[in-house]
N, CA, C and O of each residue as an XYZ file, in Angstrom:
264
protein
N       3.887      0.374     -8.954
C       3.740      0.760     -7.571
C       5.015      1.473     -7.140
O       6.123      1.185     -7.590
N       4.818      2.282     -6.371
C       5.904      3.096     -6.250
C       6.472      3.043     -4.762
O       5.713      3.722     -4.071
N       7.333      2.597     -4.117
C       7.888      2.175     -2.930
C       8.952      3.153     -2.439
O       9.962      3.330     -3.120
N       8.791      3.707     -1.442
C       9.578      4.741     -0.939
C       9.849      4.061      0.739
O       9.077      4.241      1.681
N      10.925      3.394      0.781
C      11.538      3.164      1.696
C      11.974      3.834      2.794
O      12.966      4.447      2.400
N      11.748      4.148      4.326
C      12.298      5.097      5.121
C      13.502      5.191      5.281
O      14.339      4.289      5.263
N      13.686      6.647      5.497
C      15.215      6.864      5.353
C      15.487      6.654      6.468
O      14.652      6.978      7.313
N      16.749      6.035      6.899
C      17.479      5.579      8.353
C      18.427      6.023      8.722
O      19.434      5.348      8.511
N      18.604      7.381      9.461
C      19.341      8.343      9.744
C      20.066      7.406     11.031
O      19.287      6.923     11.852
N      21.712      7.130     11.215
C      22.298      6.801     12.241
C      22.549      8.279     13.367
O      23.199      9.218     12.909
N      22.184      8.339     14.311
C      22.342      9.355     15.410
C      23.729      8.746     16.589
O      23.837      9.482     17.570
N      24.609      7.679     16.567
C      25.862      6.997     17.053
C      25.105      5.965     17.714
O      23.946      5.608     17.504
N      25.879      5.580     18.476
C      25.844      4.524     19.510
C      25.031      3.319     19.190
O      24.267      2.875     20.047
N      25.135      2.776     18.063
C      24.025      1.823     17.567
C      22.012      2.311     17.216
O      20.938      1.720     17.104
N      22.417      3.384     17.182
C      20.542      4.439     17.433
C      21.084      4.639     15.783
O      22.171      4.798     15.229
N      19.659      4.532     15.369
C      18.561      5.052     14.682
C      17.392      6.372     14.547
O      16.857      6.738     15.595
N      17.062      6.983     13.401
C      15.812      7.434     13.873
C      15.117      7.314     12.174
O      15.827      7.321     11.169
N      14.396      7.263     12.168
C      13.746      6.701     10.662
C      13.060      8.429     10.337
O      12.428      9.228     11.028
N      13.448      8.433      9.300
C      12.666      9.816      8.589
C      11.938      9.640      7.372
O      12.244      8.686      6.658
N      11.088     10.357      7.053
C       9.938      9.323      6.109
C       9.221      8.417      6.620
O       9.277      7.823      7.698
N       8.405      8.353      5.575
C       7.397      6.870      6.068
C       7.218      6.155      4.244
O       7.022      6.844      3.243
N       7.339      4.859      4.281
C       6.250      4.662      3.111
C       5.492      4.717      2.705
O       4.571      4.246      3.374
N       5.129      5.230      1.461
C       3.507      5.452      0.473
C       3.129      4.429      0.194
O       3.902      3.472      0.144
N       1.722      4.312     -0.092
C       0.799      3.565     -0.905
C       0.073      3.933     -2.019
O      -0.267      5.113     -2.100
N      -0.181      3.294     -2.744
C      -1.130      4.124     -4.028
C      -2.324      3.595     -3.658
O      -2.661      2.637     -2.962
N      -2.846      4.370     -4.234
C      -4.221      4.897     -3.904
C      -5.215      5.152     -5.296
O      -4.865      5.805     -6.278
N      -6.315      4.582     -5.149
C      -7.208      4.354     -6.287
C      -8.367      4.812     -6.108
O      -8.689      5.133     -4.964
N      -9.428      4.981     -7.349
C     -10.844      4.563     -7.070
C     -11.415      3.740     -7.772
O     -10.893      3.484     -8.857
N     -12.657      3.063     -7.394
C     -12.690      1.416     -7.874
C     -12.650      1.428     -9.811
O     -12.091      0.632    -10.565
N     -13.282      2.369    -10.058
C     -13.188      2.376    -11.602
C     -11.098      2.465    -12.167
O     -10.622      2.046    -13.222
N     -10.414      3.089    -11.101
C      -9.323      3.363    -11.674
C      -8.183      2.473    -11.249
O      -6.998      2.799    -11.187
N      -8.770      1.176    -10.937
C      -7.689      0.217     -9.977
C      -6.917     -0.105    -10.832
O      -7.355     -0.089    -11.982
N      -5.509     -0.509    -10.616
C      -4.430     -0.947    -11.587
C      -5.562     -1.916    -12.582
O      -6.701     -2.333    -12.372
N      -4.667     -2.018    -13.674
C      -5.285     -2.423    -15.038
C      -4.682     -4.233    -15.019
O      -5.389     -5.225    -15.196
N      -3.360     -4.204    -14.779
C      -2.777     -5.571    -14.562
C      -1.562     -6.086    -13.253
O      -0.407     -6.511    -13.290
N      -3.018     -5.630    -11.630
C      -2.304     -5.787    -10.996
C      -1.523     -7.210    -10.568
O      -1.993     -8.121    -11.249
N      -0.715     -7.581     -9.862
C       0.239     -8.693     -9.510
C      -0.710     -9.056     -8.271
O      -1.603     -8.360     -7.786
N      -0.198    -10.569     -7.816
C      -1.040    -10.604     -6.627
C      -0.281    -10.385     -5.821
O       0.913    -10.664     -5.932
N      -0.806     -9.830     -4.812
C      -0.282     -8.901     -3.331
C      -0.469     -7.647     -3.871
O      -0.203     -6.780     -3.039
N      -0.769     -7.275     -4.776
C      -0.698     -5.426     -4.885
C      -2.073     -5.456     -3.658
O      -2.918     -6.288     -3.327
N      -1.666     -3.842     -3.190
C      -2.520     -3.286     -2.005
C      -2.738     -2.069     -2.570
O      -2.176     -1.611     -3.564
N      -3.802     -1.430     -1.716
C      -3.613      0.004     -2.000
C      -5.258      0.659     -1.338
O      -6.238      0.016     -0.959
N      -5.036      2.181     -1.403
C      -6.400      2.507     -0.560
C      -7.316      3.113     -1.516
O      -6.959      3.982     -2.311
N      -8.571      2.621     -1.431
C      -9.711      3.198     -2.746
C      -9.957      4.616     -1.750
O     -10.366      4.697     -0.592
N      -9.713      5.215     -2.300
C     -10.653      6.773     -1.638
C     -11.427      6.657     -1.639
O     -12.073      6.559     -0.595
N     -12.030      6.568     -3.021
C     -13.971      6.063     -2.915
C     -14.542      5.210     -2.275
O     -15.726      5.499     -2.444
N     -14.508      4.468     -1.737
C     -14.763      3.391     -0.965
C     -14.147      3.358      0.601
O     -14.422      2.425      1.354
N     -13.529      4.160      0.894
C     -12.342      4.686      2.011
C     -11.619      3.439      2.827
O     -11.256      3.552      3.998
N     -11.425      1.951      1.857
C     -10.777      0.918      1.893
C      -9.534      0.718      1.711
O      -8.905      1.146      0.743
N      -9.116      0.106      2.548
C      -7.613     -0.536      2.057
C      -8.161     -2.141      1.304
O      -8.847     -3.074      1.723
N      -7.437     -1.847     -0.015
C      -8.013     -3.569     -1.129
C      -6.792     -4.034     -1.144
O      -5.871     -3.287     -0.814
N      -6.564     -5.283     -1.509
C      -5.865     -6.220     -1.804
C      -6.380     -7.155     -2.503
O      -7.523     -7.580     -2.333
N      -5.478     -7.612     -3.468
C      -5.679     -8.086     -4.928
C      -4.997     -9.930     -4.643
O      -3.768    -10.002     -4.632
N      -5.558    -10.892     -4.495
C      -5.048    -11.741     -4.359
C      -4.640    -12.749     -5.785
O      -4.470    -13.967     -5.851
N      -4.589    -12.004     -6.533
C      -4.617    -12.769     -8.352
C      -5.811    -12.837     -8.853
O      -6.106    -12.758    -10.046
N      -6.591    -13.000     -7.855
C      -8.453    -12.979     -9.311
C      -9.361    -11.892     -8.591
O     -10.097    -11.182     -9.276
N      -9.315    -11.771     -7.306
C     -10.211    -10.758     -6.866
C      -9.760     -9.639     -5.781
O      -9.037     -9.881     -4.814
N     -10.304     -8.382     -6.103
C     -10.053     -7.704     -4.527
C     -10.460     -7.693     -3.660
O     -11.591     -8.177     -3.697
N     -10.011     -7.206     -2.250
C     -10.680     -7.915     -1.040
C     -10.791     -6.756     -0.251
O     -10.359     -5.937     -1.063
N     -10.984     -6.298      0.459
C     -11.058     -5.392      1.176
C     -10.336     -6.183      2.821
O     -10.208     -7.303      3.314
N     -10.000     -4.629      3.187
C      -9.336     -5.243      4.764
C     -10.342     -6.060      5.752
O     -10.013     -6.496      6.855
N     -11.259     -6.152      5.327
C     -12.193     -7.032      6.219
C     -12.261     -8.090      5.655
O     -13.152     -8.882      5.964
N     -11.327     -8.388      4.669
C     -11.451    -10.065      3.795
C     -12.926     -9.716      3.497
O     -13.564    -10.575      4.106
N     -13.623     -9.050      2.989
C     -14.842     -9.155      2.101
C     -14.341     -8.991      0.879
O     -13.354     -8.271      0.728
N     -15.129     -9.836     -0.530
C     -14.907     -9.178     -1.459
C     -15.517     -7.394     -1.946
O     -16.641     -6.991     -1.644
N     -14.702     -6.731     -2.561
C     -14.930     -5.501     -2.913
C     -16.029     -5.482     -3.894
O     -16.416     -4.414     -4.368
């Protein structure tokens, strides 16, 4: 999984402004990680879901199984 952290540009006075955003990977159900960890996430295109892998099954953001 590939994690891209936002970059945190200081502008003075205790300010911030965040540039970037973090990615997610992104699957389709035939191509889901092979030996994911539990907590891996990610969005099926095919299915136009965000899944989550809790160690034995995926779930979809509605807590249904996938």
């Amino acid at each position: 999984m590939t994690i891209n952290p936002p970059l945190l540009v200081d502008i003075g006075q205790g300010l911030s402004i965040m540039v970037g955003l973090p990615t997610i990977d992104s699957w389709n159900t035939k191509d889901r990680p092979i030996k994911p960890k539990k907590g891996t996430f990610g969005y099926n295109y095919q299915t136009k879901k965000l899944e989550y892998f809790d160690g034995k099954d995926w779930y979809c953001a509605s807590m249904k199984v996938c």
